[in-house]
C-alpha positions in Angstrom: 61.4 17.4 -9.1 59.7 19.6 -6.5 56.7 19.7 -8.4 56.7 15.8 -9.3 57.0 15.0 -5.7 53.1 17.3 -4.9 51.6 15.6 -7.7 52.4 12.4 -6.2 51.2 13.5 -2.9 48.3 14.6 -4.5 47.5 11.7 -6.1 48.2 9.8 -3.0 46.1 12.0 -0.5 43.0 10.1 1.1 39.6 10.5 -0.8 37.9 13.4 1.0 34.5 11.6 -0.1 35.3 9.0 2.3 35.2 8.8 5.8 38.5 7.2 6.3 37.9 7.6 10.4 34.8 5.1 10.6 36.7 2.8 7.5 39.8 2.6 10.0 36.8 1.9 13.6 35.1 -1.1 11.2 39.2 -2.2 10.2 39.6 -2.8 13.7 36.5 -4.2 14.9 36.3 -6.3 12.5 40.0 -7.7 13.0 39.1 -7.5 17.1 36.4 -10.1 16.5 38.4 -12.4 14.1 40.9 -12.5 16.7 38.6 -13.0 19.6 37.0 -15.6 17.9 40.8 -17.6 17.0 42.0 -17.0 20.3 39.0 -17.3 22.9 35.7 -18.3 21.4 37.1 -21.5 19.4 39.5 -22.4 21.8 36.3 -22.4 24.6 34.7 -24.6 22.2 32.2 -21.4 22.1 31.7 -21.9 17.9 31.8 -24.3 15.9 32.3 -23.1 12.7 35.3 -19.9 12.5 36.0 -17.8 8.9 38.9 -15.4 9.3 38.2 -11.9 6.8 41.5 -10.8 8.2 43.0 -9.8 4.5 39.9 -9.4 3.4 39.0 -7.1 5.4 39.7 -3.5 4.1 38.3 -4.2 0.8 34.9 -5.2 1.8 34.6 -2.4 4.2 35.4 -0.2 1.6 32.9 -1.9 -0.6 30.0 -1.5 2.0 30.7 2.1 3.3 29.6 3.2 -0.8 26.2 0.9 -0.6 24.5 4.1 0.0 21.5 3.5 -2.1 18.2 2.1 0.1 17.3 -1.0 -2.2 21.2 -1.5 -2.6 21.1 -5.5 -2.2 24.8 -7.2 -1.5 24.5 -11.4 -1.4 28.1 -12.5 0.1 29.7 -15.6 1.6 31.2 -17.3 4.4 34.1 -14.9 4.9 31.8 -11.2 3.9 31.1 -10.1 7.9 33.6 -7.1 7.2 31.2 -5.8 4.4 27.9 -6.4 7.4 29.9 -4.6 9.8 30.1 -1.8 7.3 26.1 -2.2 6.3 25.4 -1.8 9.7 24.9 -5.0 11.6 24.9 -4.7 15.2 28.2 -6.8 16.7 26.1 -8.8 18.6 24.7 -10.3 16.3 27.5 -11.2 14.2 29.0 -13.4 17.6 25.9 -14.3 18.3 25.1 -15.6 15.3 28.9 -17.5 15.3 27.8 -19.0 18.7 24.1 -20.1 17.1 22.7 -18.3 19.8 19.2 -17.0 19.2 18.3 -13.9 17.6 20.9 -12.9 15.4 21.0 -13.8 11.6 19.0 -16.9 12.3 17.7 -18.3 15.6 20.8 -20.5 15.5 19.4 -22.4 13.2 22.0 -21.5 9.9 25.8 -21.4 10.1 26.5 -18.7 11.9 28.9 -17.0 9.3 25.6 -17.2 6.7 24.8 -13.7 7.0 21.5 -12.1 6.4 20.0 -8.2 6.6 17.0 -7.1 5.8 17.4 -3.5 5.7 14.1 -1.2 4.9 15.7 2.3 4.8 19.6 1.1 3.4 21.7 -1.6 1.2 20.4 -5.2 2.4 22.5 -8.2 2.6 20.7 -10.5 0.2 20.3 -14.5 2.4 23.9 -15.9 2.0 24.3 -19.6 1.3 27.2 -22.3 2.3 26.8 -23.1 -1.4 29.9 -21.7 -3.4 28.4 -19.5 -5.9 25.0 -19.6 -5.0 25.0 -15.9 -4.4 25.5 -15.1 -8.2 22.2 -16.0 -9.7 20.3 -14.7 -6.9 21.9 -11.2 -7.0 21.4 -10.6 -10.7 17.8 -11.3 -10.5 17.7 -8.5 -7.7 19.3 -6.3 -10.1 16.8 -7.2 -12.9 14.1 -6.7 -10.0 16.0 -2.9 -9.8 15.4 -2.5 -13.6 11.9 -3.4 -13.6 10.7 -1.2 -11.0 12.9 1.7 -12.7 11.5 1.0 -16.3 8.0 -0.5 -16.0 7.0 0.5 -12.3 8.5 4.2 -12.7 9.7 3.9 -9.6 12.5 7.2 -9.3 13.7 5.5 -5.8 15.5 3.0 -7.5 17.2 4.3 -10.2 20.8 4.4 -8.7 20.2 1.0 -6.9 22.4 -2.1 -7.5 23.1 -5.4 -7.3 26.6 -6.4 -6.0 27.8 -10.4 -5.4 31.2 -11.3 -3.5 32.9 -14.3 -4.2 36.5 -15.4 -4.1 38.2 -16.7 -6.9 37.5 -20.2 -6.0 33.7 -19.1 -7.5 34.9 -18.3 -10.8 34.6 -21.7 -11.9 31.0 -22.4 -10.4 28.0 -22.1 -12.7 26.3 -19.6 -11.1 29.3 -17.4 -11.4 28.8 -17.9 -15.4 25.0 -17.9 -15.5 24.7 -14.7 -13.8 27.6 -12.9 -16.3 25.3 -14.4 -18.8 22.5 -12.0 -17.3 23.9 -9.5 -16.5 25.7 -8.6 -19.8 22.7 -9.8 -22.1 20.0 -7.6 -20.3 22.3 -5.0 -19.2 21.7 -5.4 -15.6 22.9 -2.8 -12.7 25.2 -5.4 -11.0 28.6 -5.3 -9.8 30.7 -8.8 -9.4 33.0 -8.0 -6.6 35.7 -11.0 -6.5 38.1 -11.3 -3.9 41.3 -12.5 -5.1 43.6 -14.6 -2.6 45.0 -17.3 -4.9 43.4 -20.4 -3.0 39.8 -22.2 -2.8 41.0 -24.0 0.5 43.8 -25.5 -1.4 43.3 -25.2 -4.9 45.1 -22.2 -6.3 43.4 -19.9 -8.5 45.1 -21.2 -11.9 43.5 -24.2 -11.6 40.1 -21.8 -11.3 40.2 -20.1 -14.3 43.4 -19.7 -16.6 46.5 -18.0 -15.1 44.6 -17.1 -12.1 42.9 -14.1 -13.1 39.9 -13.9 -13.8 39.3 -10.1 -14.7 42.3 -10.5 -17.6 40.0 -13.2 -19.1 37.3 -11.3 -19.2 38.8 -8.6 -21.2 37.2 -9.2 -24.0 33.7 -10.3 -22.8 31.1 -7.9 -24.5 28.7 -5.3 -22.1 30.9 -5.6 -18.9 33.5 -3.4 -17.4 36.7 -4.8 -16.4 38.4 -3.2 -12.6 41.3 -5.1 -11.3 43.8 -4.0 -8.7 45.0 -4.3 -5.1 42.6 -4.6 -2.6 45.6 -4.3 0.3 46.7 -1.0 -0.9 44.2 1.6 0.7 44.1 4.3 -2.0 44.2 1.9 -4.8 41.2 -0.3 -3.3 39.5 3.0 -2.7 39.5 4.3 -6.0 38.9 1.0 -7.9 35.8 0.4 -5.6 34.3 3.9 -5.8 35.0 3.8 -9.7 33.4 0.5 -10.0 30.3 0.9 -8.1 29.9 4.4 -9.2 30.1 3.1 -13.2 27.5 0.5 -12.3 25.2 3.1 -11.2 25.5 5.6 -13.6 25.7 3.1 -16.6 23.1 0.8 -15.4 25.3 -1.9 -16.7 27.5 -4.5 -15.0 31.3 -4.5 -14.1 33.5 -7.4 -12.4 35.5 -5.7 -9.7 39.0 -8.5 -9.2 41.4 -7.2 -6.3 43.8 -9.0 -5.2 44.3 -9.9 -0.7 45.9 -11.8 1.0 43.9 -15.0 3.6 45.9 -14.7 6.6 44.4 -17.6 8.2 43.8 -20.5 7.3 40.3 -21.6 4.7 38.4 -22.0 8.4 40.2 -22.5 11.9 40.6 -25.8 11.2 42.7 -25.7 8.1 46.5 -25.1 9.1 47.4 -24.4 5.5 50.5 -26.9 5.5 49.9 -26.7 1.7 51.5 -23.2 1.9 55.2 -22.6 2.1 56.7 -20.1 4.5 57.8 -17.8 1.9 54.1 -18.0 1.0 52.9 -17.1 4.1 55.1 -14.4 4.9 54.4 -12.4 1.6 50.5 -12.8 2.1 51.7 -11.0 5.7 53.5 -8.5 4.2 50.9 -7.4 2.3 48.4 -7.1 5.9 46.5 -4.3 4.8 45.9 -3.3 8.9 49.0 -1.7 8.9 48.7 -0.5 5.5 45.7 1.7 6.4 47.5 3.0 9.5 50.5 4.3 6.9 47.9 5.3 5.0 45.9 7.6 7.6 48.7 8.5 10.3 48.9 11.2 10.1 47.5 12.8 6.9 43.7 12.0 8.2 44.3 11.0 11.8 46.9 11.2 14.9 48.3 8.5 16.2 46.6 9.4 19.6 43.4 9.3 17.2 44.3 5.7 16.1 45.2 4.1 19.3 41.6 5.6 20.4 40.0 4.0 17.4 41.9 0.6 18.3 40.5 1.0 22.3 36.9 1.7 20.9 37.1 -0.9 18.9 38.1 -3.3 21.4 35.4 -2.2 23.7 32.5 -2.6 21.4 34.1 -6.4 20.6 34.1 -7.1 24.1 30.0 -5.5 24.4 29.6 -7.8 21.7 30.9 -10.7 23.6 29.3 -10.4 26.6 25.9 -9.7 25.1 26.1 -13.0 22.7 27.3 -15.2 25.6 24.5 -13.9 27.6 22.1 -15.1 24.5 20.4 -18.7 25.5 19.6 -21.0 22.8 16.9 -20.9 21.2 14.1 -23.2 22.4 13.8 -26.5 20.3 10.2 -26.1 20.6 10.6 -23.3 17.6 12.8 -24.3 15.3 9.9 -26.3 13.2 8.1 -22.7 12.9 8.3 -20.2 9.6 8.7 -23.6 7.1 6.2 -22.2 5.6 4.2 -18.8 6.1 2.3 -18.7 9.2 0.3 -15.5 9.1 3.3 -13.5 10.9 4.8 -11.3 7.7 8.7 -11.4 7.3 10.8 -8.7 7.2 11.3 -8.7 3.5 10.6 -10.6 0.2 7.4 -11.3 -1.6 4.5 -9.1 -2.6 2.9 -9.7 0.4 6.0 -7.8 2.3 5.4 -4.7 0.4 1.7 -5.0 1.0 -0.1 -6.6 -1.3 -3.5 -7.6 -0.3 -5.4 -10.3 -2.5 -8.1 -10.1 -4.0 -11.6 -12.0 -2.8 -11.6 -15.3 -4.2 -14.3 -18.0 -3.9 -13.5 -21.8 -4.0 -17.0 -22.8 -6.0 -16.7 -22.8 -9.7 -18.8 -20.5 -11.9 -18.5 -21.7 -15.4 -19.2 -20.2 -18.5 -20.5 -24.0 -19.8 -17.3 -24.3 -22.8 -15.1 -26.6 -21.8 -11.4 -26.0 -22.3 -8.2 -27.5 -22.1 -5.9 -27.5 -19.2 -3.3 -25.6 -21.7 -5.5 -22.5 -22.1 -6.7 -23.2 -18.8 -3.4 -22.2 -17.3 -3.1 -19.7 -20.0 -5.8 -17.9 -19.3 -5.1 -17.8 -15.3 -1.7 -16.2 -16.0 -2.9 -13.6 -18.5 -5.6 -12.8 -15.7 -3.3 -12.3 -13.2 -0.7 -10.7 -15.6 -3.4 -7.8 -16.1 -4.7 -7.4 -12.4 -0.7 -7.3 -10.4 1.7 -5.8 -11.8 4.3 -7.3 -10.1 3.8 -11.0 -12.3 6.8 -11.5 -14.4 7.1 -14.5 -17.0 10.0 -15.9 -17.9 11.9 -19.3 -19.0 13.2 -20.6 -22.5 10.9 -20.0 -25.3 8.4 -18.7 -23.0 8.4 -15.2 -25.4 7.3 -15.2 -29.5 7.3 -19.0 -29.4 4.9 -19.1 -26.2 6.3 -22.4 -24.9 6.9 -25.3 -26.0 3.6 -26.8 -24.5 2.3 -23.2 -25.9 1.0 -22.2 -22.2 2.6 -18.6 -22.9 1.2 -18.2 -26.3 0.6 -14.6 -27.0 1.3 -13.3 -23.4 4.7 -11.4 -24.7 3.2 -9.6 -27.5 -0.6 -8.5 -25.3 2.0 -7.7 -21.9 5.5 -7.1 -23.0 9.3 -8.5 -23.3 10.0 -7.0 -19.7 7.1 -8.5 -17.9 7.1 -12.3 -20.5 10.5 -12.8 -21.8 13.0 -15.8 -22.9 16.2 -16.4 -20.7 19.4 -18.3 -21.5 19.6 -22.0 -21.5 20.6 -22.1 -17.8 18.3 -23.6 -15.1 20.3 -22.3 -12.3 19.8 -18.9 -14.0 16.2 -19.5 -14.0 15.5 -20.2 -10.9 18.0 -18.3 -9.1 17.1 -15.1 -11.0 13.5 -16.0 -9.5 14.6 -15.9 -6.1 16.4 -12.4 -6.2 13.1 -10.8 -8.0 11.3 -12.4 -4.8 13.7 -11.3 -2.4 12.5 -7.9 -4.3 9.0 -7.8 -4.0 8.3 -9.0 -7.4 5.9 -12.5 -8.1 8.5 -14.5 -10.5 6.7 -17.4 -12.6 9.6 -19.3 -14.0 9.3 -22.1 -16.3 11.3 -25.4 -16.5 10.5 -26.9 -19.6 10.3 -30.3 -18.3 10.6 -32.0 -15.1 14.2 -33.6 -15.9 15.6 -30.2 -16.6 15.2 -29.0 -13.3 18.2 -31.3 -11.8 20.5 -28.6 -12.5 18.8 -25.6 -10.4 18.6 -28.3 -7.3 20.8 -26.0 -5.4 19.0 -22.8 -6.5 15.8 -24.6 -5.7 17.1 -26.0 -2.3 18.1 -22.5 -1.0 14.6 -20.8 -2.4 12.4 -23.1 -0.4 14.5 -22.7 3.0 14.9 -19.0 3.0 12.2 -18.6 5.5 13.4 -20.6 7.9 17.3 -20.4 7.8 17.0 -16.5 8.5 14.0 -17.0 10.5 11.4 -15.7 9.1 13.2 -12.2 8.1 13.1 -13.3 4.1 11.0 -15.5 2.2 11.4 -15.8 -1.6 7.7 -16.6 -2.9 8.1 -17.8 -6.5 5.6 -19.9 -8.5 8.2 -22.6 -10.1 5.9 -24.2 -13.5 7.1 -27.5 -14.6 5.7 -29.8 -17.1 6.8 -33.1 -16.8 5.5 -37.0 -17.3 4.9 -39.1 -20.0 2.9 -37.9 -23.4 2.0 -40.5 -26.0 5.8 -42.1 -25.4 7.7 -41.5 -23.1 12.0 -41.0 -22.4 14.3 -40.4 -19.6 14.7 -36.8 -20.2 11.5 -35.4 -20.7 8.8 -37.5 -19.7 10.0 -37.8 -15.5 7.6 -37.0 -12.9 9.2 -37.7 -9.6 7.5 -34.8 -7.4 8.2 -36.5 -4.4 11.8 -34.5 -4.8 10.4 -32.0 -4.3 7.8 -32.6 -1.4 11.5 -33.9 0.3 13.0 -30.3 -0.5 11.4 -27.9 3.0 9.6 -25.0 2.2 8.1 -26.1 -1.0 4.1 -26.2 -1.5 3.6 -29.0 -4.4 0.7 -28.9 -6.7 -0.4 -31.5 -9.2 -3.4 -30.5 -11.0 -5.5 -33.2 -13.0 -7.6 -31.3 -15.0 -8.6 -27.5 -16.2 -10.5 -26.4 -13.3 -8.2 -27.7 -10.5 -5.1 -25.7 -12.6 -7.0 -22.4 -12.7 -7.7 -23.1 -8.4 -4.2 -23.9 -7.5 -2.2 -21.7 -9.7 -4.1 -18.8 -8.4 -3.5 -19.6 -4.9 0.3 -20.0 -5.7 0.6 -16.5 -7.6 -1.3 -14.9 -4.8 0.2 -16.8 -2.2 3.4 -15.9 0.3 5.4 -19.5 0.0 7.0 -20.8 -3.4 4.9 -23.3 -5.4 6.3 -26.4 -7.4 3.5 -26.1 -9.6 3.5 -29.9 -12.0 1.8 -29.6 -15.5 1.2 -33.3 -16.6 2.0 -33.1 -20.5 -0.6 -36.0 -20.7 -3.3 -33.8 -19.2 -2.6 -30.5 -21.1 -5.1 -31.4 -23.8 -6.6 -34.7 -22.5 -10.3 -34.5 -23.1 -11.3 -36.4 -19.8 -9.1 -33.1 -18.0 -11.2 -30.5 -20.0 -13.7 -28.2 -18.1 -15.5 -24.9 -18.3 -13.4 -21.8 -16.9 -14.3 -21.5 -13.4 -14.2 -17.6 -13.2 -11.3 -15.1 -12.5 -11.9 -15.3 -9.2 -12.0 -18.9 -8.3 -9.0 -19.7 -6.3 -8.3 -23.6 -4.6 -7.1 -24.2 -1.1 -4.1 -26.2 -0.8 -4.4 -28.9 1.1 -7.4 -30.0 0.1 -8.7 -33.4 -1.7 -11.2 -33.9 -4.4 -13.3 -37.0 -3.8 -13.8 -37.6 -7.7 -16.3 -40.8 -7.0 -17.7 -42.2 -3.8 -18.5 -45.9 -2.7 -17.6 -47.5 0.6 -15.6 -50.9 -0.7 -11.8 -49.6 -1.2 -10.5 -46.0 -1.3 -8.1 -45.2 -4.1 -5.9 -42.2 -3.5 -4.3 -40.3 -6.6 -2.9 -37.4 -8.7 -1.8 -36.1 -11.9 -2.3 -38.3 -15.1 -3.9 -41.4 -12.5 -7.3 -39.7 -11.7 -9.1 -40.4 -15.3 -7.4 -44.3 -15.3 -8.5 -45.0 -11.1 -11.9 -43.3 -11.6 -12.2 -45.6 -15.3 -10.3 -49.0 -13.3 -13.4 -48.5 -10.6 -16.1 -48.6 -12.7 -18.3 -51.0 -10.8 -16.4 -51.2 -7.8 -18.2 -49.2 -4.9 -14.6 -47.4 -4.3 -14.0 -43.8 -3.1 -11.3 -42.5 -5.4 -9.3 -39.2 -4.0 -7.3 -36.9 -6.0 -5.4 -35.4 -3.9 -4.6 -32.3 -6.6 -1.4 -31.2 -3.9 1.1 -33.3 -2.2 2.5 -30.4 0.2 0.5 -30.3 2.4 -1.3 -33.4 1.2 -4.9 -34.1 2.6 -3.7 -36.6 5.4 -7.5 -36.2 6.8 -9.5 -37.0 3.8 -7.6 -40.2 3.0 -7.9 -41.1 7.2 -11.0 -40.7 7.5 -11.9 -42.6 3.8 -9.5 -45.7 5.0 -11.9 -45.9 8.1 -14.6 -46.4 6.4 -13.8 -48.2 3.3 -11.2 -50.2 5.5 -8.7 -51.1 2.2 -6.5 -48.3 0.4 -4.8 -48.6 -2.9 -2.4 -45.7 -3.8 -1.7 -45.2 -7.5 1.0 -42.8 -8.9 3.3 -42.9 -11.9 6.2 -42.2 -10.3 8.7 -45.1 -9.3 7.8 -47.4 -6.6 11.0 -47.2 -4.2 10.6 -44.4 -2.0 7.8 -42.7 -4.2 5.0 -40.4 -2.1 2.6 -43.4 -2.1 5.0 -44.9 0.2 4.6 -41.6 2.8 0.7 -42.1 2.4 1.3 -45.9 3.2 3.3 -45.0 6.3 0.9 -42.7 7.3 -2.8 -44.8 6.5 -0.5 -48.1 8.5 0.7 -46.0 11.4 -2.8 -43.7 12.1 -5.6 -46.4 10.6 -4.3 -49.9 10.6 -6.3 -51.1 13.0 -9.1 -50.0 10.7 -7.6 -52.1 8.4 -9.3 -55.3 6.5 -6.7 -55.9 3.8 -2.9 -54.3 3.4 -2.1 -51.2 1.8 -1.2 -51.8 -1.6 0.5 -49.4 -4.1 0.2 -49.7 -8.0 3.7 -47.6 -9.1 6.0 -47.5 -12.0 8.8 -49.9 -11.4 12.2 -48.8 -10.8 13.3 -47.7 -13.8 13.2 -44.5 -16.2 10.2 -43.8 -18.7 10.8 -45.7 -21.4 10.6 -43.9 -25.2 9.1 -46.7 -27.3 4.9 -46.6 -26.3 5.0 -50.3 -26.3 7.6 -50.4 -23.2 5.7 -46.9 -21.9 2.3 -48.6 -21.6 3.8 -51.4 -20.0 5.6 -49.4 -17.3 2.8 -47.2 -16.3 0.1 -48.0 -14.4 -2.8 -49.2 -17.1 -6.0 -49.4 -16.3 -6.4 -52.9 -16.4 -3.5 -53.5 -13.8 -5.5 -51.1 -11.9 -8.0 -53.2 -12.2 -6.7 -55.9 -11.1 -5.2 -54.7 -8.1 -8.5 -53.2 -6.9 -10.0 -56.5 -7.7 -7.5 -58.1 -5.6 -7.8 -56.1 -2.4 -11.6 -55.9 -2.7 -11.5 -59.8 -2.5 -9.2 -59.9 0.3 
């Protein structure tokens, strides 16, 4: 019995490998601000947004006290600042950041519990999102990023680094969640899903988030991932589940899902009274507190009680510190918070090649053909396999991007000449695309992910959203550069699915430079300012112009590179100017024959060349504007606002747009070549305006 009784002390002693004094200092910090903020702040109407972590609390400190590794990378949520507090972050910033004071995560300008930490010489916290499981995706292309650097880049610094995501069980049922599993376990990725378990999303209880409310028991049998599940109240149990987990990820390079189970003390947010709980509810989440749990725990077998109460005081202090200096923060000025949309010559903190010091090469604007003409297809081709060979940080990837080499056949060959690691085929998930993209960013790397057509892109809007406003919801400390490639628009017929062109979505979406190329040359310029750029590209491949003979030119040199920003004036004349893009160029420039009209291909819509087309308008003094996108609320609508509000009274005739009408592209060619703008209809409305 005797010896029974020291093997259960024993196995109950506190892990001598952690340091149980500063887990016990964050505790109660970290439960110091969560009250301050319920009791003071809110109240004072000093934040307007409050996420209690009390219950959550232990298990993420835990968690961030064994991110050891310097290109660690966490990606949280609402309800992670325990695991920043245990990262590092300075107090002050957290209320700071609460109060949407400036500094901090953001300038004020994100939700203040949307935590971000760019950390050169530690674990990061990847840019959290309000999205529910936005962090997934994002985090398993950061631990991809980890793989490549280890395997292709020999890089020995990150051979124990890892990826980890927290989410609660409410994220369980979102598609990132299941996209990034997908990852993970088919490329055996470094990453640890870390999912906090406390029965409710708001309301919803967990069964009604995956089956019987637990999410590690269903994936039992999932192949290539490593199951933990516990309590995440109980201090030695949390400890050794955590420590087990994390150290499996690192030493496997594979995944795991890490499920413990806490109590939410408060309610979803301070606003939510949790009426939907009954009080035998509510008092077992409390008796499961794991505050006093620790104290049992610790008292005395690590510290005094003397040594506790100090910790409490300390604790206390460095919360009121925090206080004082984030009330003493102003707001931000207003005059700033239109700054870092896009890059502005000041580098961030982290993300992008440029952030780990890339320098471009010298690039010239002037073509220098070799006299063949090629297609815009091997035009493209031929840029990415350039650039592939020169930076090693390019990476390829989409569906059937590998063996098959697209199915516009832009990638041929580039797998077998560079490799599955650096060009290689993802699962059917466009949220795993591009959110995958956006952690290899946050990583230094230059991802070139490929949508296969326009219409396919709907479902990574949130992914896409979140990579073009990195920059400026953490203010400039993290960008996420990626060069998004999309084919899209009609081709010989035309459907709702695959022949959509829409890019004024996308010109709507901040942070995004837009690029629609209307021939060979113009591809090469612009795609080799996006992959050497520091801002993600939309970057629009018109199926109809891939191997359009009226788009064919001679390669204009490895080192021609195209401002964006900047117009072509395809024809000149002084009657009407007609501005343009994509698929329209060949059909204005053939619809003006013998019309004395400037006609301006515009080649990017963000930024757009708001100059060239003012100071056209003023001297032709009519302006048509011809895309194939709809009519209501298209980008020729933003042109028309701008030539009527800068240049009417320069004006001798309305502005006039010739759009699709309101409707999707049409499959049968008959109905297609009605739709679209045709030359003729062109025509006409030049012939109209001109005669005005």
């Amino acid at each position: 019995m005797a010896q029974a009784a020291l093997r259960r002390v024993v196995r109950n002693a506190p892990d001598e490998t952690i340091d149980w004094k500063r887990i016990a200092y964050l505790m109660q910090l970290s439960r110091t601000l969560d009250e301050m903020e319920e009791t003071r702040l809110m109240p004072e109407k000093k934040l307007l947004y409050q996420f209690s972590a009390r219950g959550h609390d232990l298990a993420q400190i835990l968690l961030g006290c064994r991110l050891t590794e310097r290109h660690d990378g966490a990606c949280g949520y609402y309800r992670s600042r325990p695991l920043l507090l245990a990262l590092g972050v300075d107090p002050a910033d957290a209320l700071g950041s609460a109060m949407g004071r400036a500094g901090g995560y953001s300038d004020g300008r994100d939700i203040g519990v949307v935590f971000n930490y760019p950390n050169r010489h530690g674990a990061s916290a990847l840019p959290m999102c309000g999205g529910v499981g936005s962090q997934y995706t994002p985090t398993a292309g950061w631990a991809q990023a980890i793989e490549y650097y280890c395997t292709v880049l020999k890089k020995p610094d990150y051979n124990r680094a890892i990826g980890v995501a927290l989410g609660g069980d409410g994220s369980v049922a979102s598609n990132g969640f299941w996209s990034a599993l997908t990852m993970a376990t088919t490329q055996t990725l470094p990453m640890l899903f870390y999912i906090e378990d406390n029965g409710y999303g708001i309301s919803v209880p967990s069964t009604l988030q995956t089956p019987g409310g637990n999410i590690a028991a269903n994936l039992a049998g999932w192949q290539n991932l490593e199951i933990f599940d516990g309590d995440g109240c109980d201090p030695a149990e949390a400890a050794r589940l955590t420590t087990e987990a994390v150290d499996f990820v690192r030493e496997n390079r594979a995944p795991a899902l890490l499920r413990l189970t806490v109590p939410r003390l408060e309610g979803h947010s301070f606003q939510d009274t949790q009426a939907y709980k009954s009080e035998n509810v509510v008092r077992a989440e409390w008796a499961r507190d794991p505050l006093p749990r620790l104290k049992d725990y610790l008292v005395p077998a690590v510290m005094s009680v003397e040594e506790w109460q100090g910790s409490a005081a300390e604790a206390a202090a460095a919360a009121e510190a925090a206080r004082a200096a984030a009330e003493a923060r102003p707001a931000a000025d207003p005059q700033t918070v239109t700054r870092h949309i896009f890059f502005e010559g000041e580098m961030q903190q982290m993300g992008g090649q440029h952030g780990f010091g890339y320098v471009a090469p010298k690039a010239r604007d002037q073509p220098a053909g070799d006299g063949q003409r090629i297609n815009m297809v091997t035009a493209i081709r031929r840029t990415l396999d350039h650039e592939l060979s020169i930076n090693e940080r390019v990476v390829l990837f989409g569906e059937d991007v590998g063996p098959k080499g697209g199915v516009h056949a832009v990638t041929l060959g580039l797998q077998e000449k560079f490799g599955k690691e650096r060009v290689f085929d993802t699962s059917l998930s466009e949220e795993g695309i591009v959110g995958r993209a956006v952690g290899m960013a946050l990583a230094g790397l230059v991802p070139v992910p490929e949508i296969q057509f326009r219409k396919y892109a709907e479902p990574a809007t949130e992914q896409i959203n979140d990579c073009g406003t990195i920059r400026w919801r953490t203010n400039n400390r993290f960008a996420a550069p990626i060069v998004l490639r999309m084919p899209g628009g009609f081709f010989k017929c035309g459907d709702p699915w695959h022949s959509q062109t829409n890019e004024v979505a996308f010109v709507h979406q901040p942070g995004w430079q837009v690029a629609v190329p209307s021939n060979a040359e113009d591809a090469v310029g612009l795609l080799r300012t996006a992959l050497r750029g520091n801002d993600p590209v939309i970057f629009f491949e018109h199926r109809a112009m891939l191997d359009h003979a009226w788009a064919r030119r001679p390669y204009p040199g490895d080192d021609f590179a195209l401002p964006f920003g900047k117009a072509r004036l395809t024809r000149t004349g002084d009657a009407i100017t007609i501005v343009t893009w994509g698929a329209m160029v060949p059909r204005c420039e053939e619809a003006a024959d013998g019309v004395s009209a400037d006609v301006i291909d515009l080649r990017t819509l963000m930024p757009w060349d708001r100059e060239a087309v003012l100071a056209s308008v003023r001297r032709t003094r009519r302006c048509l504007i011809v895309h194939e996108d709809l009519g209501t609320a298209g980008f020729g609508a933003e042109i028309a606002a701008v030539v009527a509000d800068e240049a009417f009274m320069d004006l001798d005739a309305p502005v006039s747009r010739r759009t699709m009408p309101d409707i999707p592209s049409p499959h049968n060619p008959v109905l297609l070549d009605w739709a679209v703008p045709s030359v003729d209809r062109i025509r006409a409305k030049i012939q109209t305006l001109v005669e005005f």
